[in-house]
C-alpha positions as CSV (number, residue, x, y, z in Angstrom):
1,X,-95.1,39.6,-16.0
2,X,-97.3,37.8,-18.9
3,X,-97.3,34.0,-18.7
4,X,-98.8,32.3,-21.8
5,X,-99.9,29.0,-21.4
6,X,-100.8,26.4,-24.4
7,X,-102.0,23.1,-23.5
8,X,-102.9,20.4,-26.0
9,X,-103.9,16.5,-25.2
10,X,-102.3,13.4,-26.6
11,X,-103.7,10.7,-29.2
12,X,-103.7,7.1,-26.8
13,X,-100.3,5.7,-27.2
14,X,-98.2,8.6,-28.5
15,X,-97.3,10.3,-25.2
16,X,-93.2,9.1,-25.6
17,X,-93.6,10.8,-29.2
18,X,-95.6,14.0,-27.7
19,X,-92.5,14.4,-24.8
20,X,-90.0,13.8,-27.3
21,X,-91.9,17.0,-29.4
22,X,-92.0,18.8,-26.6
23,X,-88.3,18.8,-25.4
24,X,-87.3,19.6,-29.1
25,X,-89.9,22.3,-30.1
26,X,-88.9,24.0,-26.6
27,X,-85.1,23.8,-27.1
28,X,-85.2,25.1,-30.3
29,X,-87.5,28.2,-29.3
30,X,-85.3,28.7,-26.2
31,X,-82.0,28.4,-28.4
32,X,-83.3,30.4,-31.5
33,X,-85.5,33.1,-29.7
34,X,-83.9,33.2,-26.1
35,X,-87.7,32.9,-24.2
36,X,-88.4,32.1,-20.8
37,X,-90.3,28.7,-22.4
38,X,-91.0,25.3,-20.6
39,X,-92.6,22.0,-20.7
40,X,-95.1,21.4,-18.0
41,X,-97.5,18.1,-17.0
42,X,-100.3,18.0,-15.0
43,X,-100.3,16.5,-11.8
44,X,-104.2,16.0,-11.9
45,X,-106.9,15.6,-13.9
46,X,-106.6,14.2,-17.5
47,X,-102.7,13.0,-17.7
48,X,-102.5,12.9,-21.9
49,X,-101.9,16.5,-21.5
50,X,-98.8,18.5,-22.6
51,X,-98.7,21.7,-21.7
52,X,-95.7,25.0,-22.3
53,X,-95.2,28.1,-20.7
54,X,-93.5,31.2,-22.0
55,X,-92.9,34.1,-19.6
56,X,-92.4,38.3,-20.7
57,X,-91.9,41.1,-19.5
58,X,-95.5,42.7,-20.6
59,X,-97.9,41.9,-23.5
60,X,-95.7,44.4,-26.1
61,X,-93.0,41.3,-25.5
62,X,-95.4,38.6,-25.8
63,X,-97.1,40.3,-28.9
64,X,-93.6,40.3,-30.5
65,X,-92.6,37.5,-29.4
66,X,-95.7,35.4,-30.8
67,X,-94.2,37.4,-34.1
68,X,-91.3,35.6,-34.2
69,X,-92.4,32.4,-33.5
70,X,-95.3,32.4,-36.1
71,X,-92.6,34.1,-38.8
72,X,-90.4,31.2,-38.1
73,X,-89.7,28.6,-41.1
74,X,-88.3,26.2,-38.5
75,X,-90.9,26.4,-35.9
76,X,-93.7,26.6,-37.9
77,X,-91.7,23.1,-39.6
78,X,-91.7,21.5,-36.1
79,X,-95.1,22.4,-35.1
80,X,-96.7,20.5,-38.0
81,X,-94.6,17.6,-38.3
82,X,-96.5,16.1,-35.8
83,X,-100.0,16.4,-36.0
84,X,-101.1,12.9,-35.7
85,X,-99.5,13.1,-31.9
86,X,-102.8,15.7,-30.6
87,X,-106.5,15.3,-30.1
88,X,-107.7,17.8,-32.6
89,X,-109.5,20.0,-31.4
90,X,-108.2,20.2,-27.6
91,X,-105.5,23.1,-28.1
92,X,-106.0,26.0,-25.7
93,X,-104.4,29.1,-25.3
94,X,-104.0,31.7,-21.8
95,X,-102.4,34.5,-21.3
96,X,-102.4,35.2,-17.7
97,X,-100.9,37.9,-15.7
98,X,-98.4,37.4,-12.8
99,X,-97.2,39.5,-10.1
């Protein structure tokens, strides 16, 4: 099993806005793609943190999933729309392997 993992920080004050991203950026991709994709929050450590996790079978599914996402109209749409809610700069991705 692959797990990706993208984790971004939150401007001061926009955390309502970044959850309310969050829940709709990960409905849409769980609706529109089917993925294994959730919202997580860290329970230490720097709290203006949002982070999701995806899940597949291997890295041939994550590669094609990662595809789809990025040839998406809509998703691409909803990622941008909110720019001002992120640090820039403080995006990072893993890809980690589970048992």
């Amino acid at each position: 099993m692959i797990l990706s993992i993208r984790q971004v920080q939150v401007m001061p004050g926009k955390m309502g806005a970044a959850r309310a991203f969050a829940a709709e950026i990960t409905e849409y991709v769980k609706g529109a793609h089917k993925m294994d994709f959730e919202i997580v929050r860290p329970v230490g450590g720097c709290p203006q943190r949002v982070a999701w996790v995806g899940r597949y079978k291997d890295l041939a599914a994550y590669e094609e999933a990662m595809n789809k996402l990025g040839g998406d109209k809509r998703f691409v749409e909803l990622s941008t729309k909110t720019a001002d809610v992120w640090v820039p700069g403080t995006m990072q991705d893993e890809i980690w392997q589970g048992n």
